[in-house]
N, C-alpha and C positions, 0 to 999 in steps of 0.2 A: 813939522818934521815927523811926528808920530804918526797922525795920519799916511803920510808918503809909506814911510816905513809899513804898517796896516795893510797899506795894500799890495805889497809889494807879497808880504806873509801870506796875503788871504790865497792871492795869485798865483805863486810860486810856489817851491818847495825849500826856496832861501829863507833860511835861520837869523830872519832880520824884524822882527817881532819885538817891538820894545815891555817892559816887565809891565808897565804898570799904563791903562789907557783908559779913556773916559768914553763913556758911549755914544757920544756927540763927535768924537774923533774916529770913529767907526764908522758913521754917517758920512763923517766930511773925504772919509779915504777913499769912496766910491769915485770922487771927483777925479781923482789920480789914477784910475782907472787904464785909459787910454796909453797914458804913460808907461806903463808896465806893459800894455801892448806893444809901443814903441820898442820896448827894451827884446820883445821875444820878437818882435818883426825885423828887428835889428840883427841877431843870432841866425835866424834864416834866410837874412839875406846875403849875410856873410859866406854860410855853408850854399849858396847858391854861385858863389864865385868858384868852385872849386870844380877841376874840371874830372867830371866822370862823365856815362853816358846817364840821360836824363833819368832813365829809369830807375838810376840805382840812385841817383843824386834827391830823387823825391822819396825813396822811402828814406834816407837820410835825415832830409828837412823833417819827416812825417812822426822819426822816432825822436828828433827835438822836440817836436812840437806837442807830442805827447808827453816826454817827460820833463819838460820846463812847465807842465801847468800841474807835474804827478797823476795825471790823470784824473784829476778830480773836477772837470767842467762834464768830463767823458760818463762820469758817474752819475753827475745830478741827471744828462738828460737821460740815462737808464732806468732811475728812480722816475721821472718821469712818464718814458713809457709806460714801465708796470701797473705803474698807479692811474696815469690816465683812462687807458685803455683794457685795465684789468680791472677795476674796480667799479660797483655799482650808486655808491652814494660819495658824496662828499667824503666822510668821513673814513668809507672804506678804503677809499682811492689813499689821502690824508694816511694812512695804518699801512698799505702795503709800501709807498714811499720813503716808510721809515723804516723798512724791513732791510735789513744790509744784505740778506741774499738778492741777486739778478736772475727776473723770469726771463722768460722767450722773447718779450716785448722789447726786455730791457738791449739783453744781447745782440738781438735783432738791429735794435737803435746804433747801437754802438759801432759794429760790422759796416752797418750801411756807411755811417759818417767818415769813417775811416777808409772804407772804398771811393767813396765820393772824392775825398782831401787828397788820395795817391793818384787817381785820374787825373783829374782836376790839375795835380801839382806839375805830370807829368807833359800835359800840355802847356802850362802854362810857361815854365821853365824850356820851350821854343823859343821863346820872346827875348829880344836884347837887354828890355830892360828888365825882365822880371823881378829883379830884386825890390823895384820901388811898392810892386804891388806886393809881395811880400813880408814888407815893412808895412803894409799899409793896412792891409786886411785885419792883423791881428789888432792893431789901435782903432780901427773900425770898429769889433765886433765887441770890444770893452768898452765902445765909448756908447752900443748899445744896450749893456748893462746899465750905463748909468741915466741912459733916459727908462731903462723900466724902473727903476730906482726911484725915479723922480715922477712918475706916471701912476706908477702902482702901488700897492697896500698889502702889508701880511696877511694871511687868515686870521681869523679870530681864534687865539687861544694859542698862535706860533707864537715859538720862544728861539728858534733854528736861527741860523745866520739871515736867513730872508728878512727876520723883525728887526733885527738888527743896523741894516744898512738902504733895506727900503726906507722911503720918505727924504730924499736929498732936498736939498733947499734947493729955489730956483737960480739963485745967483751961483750958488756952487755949478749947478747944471749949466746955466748958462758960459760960465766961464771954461769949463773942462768944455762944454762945444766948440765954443768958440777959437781955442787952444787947438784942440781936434781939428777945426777944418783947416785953418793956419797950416798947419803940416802938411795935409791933405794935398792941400792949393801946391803948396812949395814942392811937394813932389811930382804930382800929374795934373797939377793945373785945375780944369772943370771937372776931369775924368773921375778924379777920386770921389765927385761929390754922387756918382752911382754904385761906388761901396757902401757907403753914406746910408744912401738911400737903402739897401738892400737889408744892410744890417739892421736902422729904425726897423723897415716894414716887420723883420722876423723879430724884434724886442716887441713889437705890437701883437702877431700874430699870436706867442708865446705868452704873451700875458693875458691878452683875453681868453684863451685857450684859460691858462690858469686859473682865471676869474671866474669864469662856467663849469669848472670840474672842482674846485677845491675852493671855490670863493676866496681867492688870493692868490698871490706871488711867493713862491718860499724861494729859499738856495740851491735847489736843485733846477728852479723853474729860469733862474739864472745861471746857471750852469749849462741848460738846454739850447737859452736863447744867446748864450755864448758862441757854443758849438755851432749854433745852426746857423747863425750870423757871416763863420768864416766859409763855413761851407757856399752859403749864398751869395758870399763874396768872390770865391774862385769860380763859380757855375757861371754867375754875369760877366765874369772878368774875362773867363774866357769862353765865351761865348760870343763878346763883344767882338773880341780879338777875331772869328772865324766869320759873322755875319756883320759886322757893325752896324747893328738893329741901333744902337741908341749911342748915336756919335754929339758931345758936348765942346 
C-alpha cells in the first residue's frame, strides 16, 4: 500500500505520501507506475467527452495534463536538454542538470513538446473513440518508465530520485507489464500494443542517450523519457489514423 501511495506522490501533485517509507518501497512503487497513468488517462478522457470545438477542447486536456504531473516530467526533460547538449564532459553536463535555472535547450525542449501534444491532441480528438487512446498513452508512457528502471543504472556518485527507483526487480517489472498490456488489449485490442512499442523504443533511446553523456539514468532522464514517450505515442497514433502504415 505504501509503495501505491509513493507513486502516486512521486507522479502527482496529490498530498498522499505516507510519513515514514523504506527504500525498497521506493523501488517497488515504480511497478505502479502505469496505474497512475491509468488514473491521468482516465481524467483526459473524461474532459474529452465534453463537447467544445476540438481546438479548444485540447488545450483543455493539454492544461490537465500539465498540471496533474505539476509539471515536473516537463522539467527533467529541460534539465536534460541543457545538460546534454550544453555541456562538454560527463560531469559538466551532470553540474548544469542540477542548475534550477532553464537554458535555451532547456526551454527549447519544453515549447516543442508541448506544441507537439496540442497538435497531436487536436487531431486526434477527430476520432470517435479517442478517449481510449487517451487513457492509453499516459499508462504507456509510465509503464516506460519502468522498463528504464528495470534496464538502467544511476551514475556513479547519484543520490537524486534516479538512485532511488532505478534497479526494479524483474518480477515487479514483469508483473506491472503484464498488468500494462492487460488494459492495453481490453481497450484497443492489438492496436495499443504500438503505443507499447513507441514508448519502450524512446525509454531505450533516452537511456542510452543517458548512458553516453552522463554514464547513467537520473530523474530528469525519466522525466524526459516520460514526456517523450507520450508524445511518440500521439505522433503514431495519429499518424496511423491518416496513413494506416502499421495496421495490427
Amino acid at each position: 500500500m505504501k509503495s501505491f501511495l509513493i507513486s502516486f506522490s512521486t507522479l502527482t501533485p496529490l498530498p498522499v505520501s505516507p510519513k515514514e517509507w523504506k527504500e525498497s518501497e521506493v523501488k517497488t512503487s515504480v511497478a505502479f507506475y502505469p496505474l497512475v497513468g491509468a488514473f491521468l488517462g482516465g481524467l483526459l478522457a473524461l474532459i474529452s467527452r465534453i463537447h467544445l470545438a476540438h481546438e479548444l477542447k485540447a488545450l483543455l486536456i493539454l492544461l490537465t495534463w500539465v498540471l496533474g504531473t505539476a509539471a515536473f516530467h516537463l522539467d527533467g526533460l529541460a534539465d536534460c536538454c541543457d545538460g546534454f547538449f550544453g555541456g562538454k564532459t560527463p560531469e559538466d553536463r551532470r553540474r548544469i542538470m542540477k542548475d534550477s535555472a532553464t537554458g535555451a535547450y532547456g526551454v527549447t525542449g519544453i515549447l516543442l513538446v508541448l506544441l507537439f501534444k496540442y497538435g497531436l491532441l487536436s487531431l486526434l480528438l477527430s476520432r470517435s473513440e479517442d478517449w481510449k487512446w487517451l487513457l492509453l498513452i499516459p499508462l504507456a508512457a509510465r509503464w516506460a518508465v519502468t522498463l528504464s528502471c528495470a534496464v538502467f543504472k544511476a551514475p556513479p556518485g547519484d543520490h537524486g530520485l534516479g538512485s532511488q527507483v532505478v534497479g526494479l526487480a524483474p518480477s515487479w517489472f514483469a508483473l506491472s507489464t503484464l498488468l500494462s498490456l492487460a488494459a492495453g488489449f481490453a481497450l484497443l485490442k492489438l492496436q495499443a500494443l504500438e503505443v507499447f512499442l513507441a514508448a519502450g523504443l524512446c525509454a531505450l533511446a533516452v537511456g542510452f542517450l543517458s548512458q553516453s553523456k552522463i554514464k547513467g539514468l537520473t530523474g530528469d532522464g525519466l522525466g524526459a523519457t516520460l514526456e517523450l514517450a507520450e508524445v511518440a505515442g500521439l505522433f503514431l497514433t495519429v499518424l496511423n489514423f491518416h496513413t494506416g502504415f502499421l495496421q495490427l
